[in-house]
C-alpha positions in Angstrom: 49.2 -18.9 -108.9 47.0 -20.8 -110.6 44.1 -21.8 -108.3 40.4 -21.8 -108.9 38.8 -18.2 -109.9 35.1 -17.4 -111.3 35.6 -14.9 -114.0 32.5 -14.7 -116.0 33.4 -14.0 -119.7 31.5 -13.7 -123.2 33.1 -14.4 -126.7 32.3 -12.3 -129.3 32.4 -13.6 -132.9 31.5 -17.5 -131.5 30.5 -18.7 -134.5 34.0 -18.6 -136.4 37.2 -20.2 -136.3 38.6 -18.5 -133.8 35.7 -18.2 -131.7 35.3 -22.2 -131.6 38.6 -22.6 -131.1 38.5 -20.3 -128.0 35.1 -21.9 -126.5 36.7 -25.0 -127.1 40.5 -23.6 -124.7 38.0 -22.2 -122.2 36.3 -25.7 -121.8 37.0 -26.6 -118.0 39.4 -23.7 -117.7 39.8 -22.9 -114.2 39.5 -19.3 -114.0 37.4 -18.4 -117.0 33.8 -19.4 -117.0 31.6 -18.8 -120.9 28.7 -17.4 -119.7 27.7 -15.6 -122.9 28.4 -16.1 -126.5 27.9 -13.6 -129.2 27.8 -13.5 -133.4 25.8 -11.7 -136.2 22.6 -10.6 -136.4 22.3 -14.3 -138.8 23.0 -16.4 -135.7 21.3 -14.1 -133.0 18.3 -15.5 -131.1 19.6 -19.2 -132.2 21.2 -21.8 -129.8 24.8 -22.0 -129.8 24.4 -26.1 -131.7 21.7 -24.8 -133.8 24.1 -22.0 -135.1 27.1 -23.8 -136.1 25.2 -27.2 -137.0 27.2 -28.2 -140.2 29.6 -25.9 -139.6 31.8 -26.8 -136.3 34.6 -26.9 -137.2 36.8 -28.1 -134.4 37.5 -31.9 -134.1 36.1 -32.4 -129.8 32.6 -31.8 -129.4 30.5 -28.6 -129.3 31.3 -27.6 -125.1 27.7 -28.8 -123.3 28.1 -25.4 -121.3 28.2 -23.3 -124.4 25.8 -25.5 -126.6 22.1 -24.5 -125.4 23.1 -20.8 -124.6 21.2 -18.4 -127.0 23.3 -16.5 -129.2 23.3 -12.7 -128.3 23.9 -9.7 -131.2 27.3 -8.7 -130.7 25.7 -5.2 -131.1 23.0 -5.7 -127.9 24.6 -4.5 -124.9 21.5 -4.4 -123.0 21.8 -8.5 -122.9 25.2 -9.4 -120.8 24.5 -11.5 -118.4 25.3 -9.8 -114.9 29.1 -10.6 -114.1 31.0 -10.5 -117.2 33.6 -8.5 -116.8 36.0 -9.7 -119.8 35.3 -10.2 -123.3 37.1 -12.4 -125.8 36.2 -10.7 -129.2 37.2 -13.1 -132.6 35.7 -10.9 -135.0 35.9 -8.0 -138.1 33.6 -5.7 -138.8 33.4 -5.2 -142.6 35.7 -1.5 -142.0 38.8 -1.3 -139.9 37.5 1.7 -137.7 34.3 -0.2 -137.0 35.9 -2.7 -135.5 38.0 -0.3 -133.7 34.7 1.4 -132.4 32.9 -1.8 -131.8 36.0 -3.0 -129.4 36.1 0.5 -128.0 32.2 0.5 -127.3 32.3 -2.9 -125.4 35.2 -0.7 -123.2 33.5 1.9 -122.7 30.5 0.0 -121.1 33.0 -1.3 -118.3 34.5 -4.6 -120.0 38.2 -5.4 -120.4 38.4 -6.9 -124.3 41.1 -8.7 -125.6 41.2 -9.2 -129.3 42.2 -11.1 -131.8 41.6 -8.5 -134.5 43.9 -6.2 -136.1 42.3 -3.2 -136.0 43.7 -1.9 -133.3 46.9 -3.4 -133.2 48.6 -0.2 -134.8 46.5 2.0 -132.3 48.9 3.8 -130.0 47.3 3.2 -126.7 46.6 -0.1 -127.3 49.1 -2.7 -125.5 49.5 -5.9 -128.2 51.0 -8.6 -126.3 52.5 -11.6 -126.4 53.1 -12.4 -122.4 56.7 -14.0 -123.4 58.2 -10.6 -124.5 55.9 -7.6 -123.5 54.1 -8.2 -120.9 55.4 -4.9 -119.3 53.4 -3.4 -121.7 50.1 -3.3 -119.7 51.5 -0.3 -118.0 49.6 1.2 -121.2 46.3 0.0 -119.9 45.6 2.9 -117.3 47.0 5.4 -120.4 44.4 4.5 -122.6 41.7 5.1 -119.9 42.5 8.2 -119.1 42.6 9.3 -122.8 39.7 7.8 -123.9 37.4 8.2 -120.1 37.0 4.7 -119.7 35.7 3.1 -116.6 38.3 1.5 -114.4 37.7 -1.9 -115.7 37.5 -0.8 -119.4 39.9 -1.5 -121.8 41.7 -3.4 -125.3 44.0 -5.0 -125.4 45.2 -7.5 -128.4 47.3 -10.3 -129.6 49.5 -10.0 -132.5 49.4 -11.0 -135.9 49.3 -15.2 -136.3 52.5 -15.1 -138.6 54.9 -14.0 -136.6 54.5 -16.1 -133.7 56.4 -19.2 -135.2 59.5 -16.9 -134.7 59.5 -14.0 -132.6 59.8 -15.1 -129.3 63.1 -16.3 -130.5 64.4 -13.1 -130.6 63.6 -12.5 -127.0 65.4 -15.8 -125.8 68.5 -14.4 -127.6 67.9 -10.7 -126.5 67.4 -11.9 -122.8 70.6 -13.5 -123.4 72.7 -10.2 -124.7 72.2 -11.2 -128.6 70.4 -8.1 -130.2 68.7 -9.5 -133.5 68.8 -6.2 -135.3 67.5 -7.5 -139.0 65.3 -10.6 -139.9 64.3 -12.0 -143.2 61.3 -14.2 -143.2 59.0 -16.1 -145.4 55.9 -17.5 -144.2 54.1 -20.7 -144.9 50.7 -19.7 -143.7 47.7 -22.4 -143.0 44.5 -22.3 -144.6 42.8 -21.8 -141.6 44.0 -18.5 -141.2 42.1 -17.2 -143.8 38.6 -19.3 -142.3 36.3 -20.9 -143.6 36.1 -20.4 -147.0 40.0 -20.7 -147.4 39.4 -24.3 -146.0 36.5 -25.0 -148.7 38.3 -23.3 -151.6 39.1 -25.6 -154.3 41.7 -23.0 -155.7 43.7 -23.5 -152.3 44.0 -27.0 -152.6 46.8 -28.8 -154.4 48.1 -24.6 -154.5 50.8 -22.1 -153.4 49.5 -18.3 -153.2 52.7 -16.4 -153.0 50.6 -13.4 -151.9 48.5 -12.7 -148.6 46.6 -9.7 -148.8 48.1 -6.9 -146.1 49.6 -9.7 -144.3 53.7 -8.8 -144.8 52.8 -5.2 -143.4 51.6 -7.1 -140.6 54.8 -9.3 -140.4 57.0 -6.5 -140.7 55.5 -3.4 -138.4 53.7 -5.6 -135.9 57.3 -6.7 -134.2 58.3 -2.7 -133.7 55.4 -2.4 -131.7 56.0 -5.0 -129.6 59.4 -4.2 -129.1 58.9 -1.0 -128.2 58.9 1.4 -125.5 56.1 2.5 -123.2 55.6 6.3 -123.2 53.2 8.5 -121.5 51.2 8.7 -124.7 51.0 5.0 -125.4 53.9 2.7 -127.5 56.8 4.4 -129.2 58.3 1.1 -131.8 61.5 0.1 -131.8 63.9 1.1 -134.3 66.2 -1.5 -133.8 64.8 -4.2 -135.9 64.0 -4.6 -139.4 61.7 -6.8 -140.4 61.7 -7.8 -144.5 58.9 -10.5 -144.9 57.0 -12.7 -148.0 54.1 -14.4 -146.7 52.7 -17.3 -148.4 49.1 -19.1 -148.3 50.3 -23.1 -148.8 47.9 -26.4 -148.3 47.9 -27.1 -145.0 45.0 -26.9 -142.4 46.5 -25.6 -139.0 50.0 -24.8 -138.4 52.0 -21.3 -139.6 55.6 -21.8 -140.8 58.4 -19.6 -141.1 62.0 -19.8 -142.8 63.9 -17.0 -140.6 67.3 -15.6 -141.6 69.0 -12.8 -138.8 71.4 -11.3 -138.1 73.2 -9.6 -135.1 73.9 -6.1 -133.9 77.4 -7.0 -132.4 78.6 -10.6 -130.6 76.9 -14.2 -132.6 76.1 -16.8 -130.7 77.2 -20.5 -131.7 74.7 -22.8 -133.0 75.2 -24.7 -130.1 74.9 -21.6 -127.3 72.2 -20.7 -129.8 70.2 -24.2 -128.8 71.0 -24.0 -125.5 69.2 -20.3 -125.0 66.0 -21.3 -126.8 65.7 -24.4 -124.6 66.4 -22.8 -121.6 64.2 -19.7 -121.7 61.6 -18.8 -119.6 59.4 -15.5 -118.8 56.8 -14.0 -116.9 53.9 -16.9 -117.7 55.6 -19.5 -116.7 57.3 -18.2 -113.4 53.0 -17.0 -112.7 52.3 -20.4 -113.6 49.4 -19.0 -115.5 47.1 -22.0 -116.9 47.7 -21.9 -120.6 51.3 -21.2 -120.5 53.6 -23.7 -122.3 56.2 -25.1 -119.7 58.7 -25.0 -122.1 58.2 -22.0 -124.4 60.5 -23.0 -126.9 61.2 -26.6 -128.1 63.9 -27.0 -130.2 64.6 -30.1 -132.7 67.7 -31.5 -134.3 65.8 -33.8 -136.8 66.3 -32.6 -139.7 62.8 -32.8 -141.4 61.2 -31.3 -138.7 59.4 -28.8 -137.2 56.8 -30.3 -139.7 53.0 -28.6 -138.8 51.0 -32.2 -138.8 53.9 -33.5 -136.3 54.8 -30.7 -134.2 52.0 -28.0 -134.1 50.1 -29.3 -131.4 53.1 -29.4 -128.9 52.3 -28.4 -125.3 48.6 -28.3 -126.4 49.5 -25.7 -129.4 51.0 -23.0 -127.4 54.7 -24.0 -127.6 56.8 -22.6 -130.3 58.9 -25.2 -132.4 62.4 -24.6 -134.2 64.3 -26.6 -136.1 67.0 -26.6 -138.9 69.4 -24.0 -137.3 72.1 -23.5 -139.6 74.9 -20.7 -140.4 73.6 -18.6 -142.9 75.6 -17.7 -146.4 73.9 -13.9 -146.0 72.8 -13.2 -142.8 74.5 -15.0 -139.5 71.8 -17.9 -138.5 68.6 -19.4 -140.2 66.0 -21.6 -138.9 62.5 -22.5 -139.3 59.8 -22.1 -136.7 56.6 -23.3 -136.6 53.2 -22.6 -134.2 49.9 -23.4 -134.3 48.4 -20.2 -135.9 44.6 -20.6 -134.1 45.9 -21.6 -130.5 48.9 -19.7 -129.6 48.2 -17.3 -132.6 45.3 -16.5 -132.1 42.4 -18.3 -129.5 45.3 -19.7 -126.9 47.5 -16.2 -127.5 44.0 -13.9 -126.1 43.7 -16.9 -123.0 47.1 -16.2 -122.0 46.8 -12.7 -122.1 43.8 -12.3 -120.3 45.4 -14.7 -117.6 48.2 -12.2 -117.4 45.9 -9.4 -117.0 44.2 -11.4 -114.5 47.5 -11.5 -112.6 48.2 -7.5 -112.9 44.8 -6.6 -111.9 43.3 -5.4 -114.8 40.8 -8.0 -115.2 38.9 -9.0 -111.9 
């Protein structure tokens, strides 16, 4: 399923974080092909090196294919190269409901758009997917067109929130199995890179705990209804058989999201050892497409008992695995653990790859 394609795509936002760290996924990618990069009218009419001289942030070199091309105004649709028919967009305009326009306006012209943003994540017609657990939920794709009158090949479609990636999938594995998770207590460790670059050159941050992330535990908390919820023939209807009671912390570390998870079960609990023995074993849609970014083992769980530890484990399957450790009984709920991901690959840059390889694979993007 994997073979050679030629999809020509643009990323919006190139300049930042995420938009390095995607460039720098799509490098050699075999179906994907940067053709066209896009920032602010402050980096517009610049060269890609020019624009983030001093300021790349990733640790492999600038991409030669991406380096020379002229930065575009993520505003000027009049100069897309001919063929791009999917846009990666890693940006936030300064108001919610202009980024929810701007995403909108690049649909409307014709182009599928996944996103990393959360302005539309809460938007009903929107699919937010992680390919793992929903990717069923494309079937809201040809809803939202008809809604809004988009063309054919017009759409957005998003990833989640980076924080609750070190653990969600988890619930899946044991749902797939016939283990509901029906309430989940979770406090997140959060990377600095999450926050960009000024939480990386903050002095405040360093040495530091922030026990606060602004909007970030409404994320943590709603974001996991939607996902496990039902498709409807106006868009997503969200479960109401999870609770989700999150803290969410900003701590000094540069990549790598982690969470302490407590949950507990609707009915039958498994045994910490049948508990192991699902996460290892599971599987889902990516990896039986053998779509290119997909982690061949989704789940990796350790028995050290320092570990998952983010300098040690985060990159694991080249950042899109999802490592647990420290599975325990639990004195209040039934099982704890602690997860970890890497919260700009497979939460953010390498979570939009894999979805748009998925929407490759259903058709949507061509």
């Amino acid at each position: 399923m994997s073979l050679e394609k030629n999809i020509k795509v643009s990323v919006l936002g190139a300049t930042g974080i995420v938009g390095q760290n995607c460039l720098r996924l799509l490098e050699n990618h075999p179906w994907f092909h940067v053709v066209d990069v896009a920032a602010s009218s402050r980096s517009a009419g610049k060269t890609y090196a020019d624009a983030v001289d001093g300021k790349w942030y990733m640790e492999s070199d600038i991409p030669d294919a991406v380096s020379e091309l002229t930065i575009r105004n993520v505003h000027d649709f009049e100069s897309i190269p001919e063929g791009v028919t999917c846009v990666f967009s890693a940006l936030d305009l300064p108001e919610k409901q202009e980024t929810r326009d701007f995403e909108f306006g690049y649909a409307k012209k014709g182009y599928g758009v996944i996103s990393t943003s959360s302005a539309n994540r809460q938007t009903e017609d929107v699919p937010m997917i992680i390919p793992e657990i929903n990717p069923q939920h494309s079937d809201v794709i040809p809803i939202q067109q008809k809604n809004r009158n988009l063309p054919k090949s017009g759409f957005v479609s998003v990833k989640p929130n980076c924080s609750i990636q070190s653990y969600i999938v988890v619930l899946e594995a044991l749902k797939q199995a016939g283990f509901m998770v029906d309430r989940v207590q979770v406090t997140t460790l959060q990377a600095l890179s999450g926050a960009g670059y000024k939480a990386l050159t903050n002095p405040d941050l360093k040495e530091n705990v922030v026990p606060y992330i602004g909007g970030e535990e409404e994320k943590t908390e709603k974001e996991p209804l939607k996902i496990f919820g039902q498709v409807t023939g106006d868009g997503i209807v969200q479960s109401t058989e999870l609770i989700v009671n999150a803290v969410c912390t900003r701590v000094p570390v540069v990549d790598g999201h982690t969470a302490v998870v407590h949950i507990g079960f609707l009915d039958e609990v498994p045994s910490l050892d049948e508990l192991k023995s699902i996460l290892s074993s599971f599987t889902a849609e990516p990896q039986s497409l053998s779509l290119p970014s997909a982690p061949e083992t989704p789940i990796i769980v350790l028995n050290e008992i320092d570990r998952p530890q983010p300098k040690l484990d985060r990159d694991t399957e080249n950042g899109m695995a999802v490592t647990v450790g420290r599975i325990a009984e639990d004195t209040f709920f039934d099982i704890r653990f602690i997860g970890l991901s890497h919260n700009t690959v497979r939460g953010a840059s390498g979570g939009a790859i894999l979805l748009a390889e998925l929407l490759v694979q259903k058709g949507f993007i061509s």
